[in-house]
C-alpha atoms as a printed R data frame, in Angstrom:
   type eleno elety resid chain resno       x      y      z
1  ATOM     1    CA   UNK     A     1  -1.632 -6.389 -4.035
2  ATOM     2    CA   UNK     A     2  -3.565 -4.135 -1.628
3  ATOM     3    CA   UNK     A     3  -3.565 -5.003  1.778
4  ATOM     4    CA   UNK     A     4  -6.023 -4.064  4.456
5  ATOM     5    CA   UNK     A     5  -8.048 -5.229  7.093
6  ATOM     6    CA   UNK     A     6 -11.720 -5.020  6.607
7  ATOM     7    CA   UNK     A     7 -13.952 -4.059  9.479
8  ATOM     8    CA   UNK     A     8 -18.084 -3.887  9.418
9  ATOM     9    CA   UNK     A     9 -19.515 -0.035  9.743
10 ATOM    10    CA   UNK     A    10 -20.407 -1.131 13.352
11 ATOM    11    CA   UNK     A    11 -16.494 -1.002 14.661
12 ATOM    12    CA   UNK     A    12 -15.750  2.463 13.067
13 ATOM    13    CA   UNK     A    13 -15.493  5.433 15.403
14 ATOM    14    CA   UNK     A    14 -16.684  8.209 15.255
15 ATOM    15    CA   UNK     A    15 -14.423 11.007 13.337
16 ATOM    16    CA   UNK     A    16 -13.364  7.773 10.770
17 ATOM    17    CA   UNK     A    17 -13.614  7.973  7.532
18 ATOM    18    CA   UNK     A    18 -13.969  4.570  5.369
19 ATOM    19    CA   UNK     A    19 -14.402  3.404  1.591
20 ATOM    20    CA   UNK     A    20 -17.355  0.907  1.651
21 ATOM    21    CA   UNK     A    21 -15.961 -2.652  0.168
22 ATOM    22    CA   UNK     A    22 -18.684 -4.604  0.372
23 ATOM    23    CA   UNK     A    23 -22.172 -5.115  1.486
24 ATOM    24    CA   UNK     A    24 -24.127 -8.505  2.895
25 ATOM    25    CA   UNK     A    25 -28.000 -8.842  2.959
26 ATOM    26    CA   UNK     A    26 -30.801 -9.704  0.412
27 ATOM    27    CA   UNK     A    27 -32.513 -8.144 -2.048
28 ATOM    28    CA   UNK     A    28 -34.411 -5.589 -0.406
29 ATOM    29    CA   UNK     A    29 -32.108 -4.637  2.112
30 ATOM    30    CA   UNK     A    30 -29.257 -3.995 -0.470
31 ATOM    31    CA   UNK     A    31 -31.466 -1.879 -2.875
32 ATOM    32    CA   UNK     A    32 -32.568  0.346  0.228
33 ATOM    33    CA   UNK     A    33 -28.766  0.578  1.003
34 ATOM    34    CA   UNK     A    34 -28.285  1.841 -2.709
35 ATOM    35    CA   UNK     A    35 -30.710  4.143 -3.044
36 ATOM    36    CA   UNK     A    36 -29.313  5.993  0.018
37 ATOM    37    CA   UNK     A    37 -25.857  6.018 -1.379
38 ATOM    38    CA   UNK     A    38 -24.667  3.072 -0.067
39 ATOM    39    CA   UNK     A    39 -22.525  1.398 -2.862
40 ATOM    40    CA   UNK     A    40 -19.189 -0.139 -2.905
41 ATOM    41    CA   UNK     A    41 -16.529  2.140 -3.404
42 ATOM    42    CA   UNK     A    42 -18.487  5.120 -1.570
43 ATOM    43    CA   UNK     A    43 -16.852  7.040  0.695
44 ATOM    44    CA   UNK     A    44 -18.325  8.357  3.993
45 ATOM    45    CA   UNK     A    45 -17.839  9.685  7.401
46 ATOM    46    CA   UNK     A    46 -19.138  8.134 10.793
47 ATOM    47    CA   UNK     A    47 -20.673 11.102 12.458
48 ATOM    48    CA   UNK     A    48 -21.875  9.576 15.413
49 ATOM    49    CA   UNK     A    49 -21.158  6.009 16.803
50 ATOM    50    CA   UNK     A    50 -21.296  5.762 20.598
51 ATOM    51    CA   UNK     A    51 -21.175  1.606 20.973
52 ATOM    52    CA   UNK     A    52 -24.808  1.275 21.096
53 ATOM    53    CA   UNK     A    53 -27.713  2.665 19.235
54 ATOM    54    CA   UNK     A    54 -28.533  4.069 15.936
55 ATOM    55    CA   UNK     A    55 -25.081  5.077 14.002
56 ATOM    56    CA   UNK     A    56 -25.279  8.243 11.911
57 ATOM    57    CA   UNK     A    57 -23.197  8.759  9.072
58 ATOM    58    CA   UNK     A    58 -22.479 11.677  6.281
59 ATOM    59    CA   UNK     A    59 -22.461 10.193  2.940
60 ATOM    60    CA   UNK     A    60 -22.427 11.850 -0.438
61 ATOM    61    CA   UNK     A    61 -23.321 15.042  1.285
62 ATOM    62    CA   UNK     A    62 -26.714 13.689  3.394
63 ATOM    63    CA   UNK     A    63 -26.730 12.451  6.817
64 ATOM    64    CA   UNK     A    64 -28.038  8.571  7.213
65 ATOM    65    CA   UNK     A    65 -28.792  7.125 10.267
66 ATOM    66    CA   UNK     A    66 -28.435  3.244 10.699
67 ATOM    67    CA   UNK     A    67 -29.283  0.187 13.418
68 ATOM    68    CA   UNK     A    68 -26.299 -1.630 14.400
69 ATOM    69    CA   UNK     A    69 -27.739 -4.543 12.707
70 ATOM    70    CA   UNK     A    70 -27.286 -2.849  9.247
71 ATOM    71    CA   UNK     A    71 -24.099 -1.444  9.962
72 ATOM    72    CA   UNK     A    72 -22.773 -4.602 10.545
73 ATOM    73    CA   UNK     A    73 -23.639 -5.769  7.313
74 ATOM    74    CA   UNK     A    74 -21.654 -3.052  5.402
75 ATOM    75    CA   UNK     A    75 -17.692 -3.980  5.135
76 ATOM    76    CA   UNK     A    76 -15.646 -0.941  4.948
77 ATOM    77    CA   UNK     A    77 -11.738 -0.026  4.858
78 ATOM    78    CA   UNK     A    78 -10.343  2.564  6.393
79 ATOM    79    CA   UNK     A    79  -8.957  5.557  4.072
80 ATOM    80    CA   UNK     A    80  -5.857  7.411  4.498
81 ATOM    81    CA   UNK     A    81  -5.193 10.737  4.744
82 ATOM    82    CA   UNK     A    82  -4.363 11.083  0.995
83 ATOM    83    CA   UNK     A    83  -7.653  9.137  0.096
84 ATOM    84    CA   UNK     A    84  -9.842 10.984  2.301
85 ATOM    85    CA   UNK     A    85 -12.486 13.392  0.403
86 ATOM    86    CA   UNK     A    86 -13.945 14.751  3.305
């Protein structure tokens, strides 16, 4: 068994890289998330994340830019060095 402790987009700083686990929301928010890229298992970068403010992330090769709110909805894990594509 894998463990790991979870942690919403929101908390990650900028320079981390994280696998996405799993995402909250409804309908329409979670088909917006996937058609930027934004599916479990996804691996991305946080770019910028300065505590407040829009968070900008590099994800399958394209820059996204997210509200806090919608970051928060996204549960990631951190990845190790090994695991780490970019």
């Amino acid at each position: 068994m894998t463990t790991w402790n979870s942690t919403n987009l929101s908390t990650v700083r900028s320079g981390e890289s994280v696998q996405i686990e799993k995402m909250e929301g409804g309908h329409h928010f979670l088909s917006r998330l996937a058609s930027l890229g934004f599916t479990p298992g996804a691996r991305l970068k946080v770019l910028q994340n300065y505590g407040h403010g829009p968070i900008i992330v590099s994800l399958r090769d394209t820059r996204v830019a997210l509200g806090r709110g919608e970051a928060k909805k996204i549960l990631t894990r951190p990845l190790t060095g090994r695991d780490d594509g970019h």
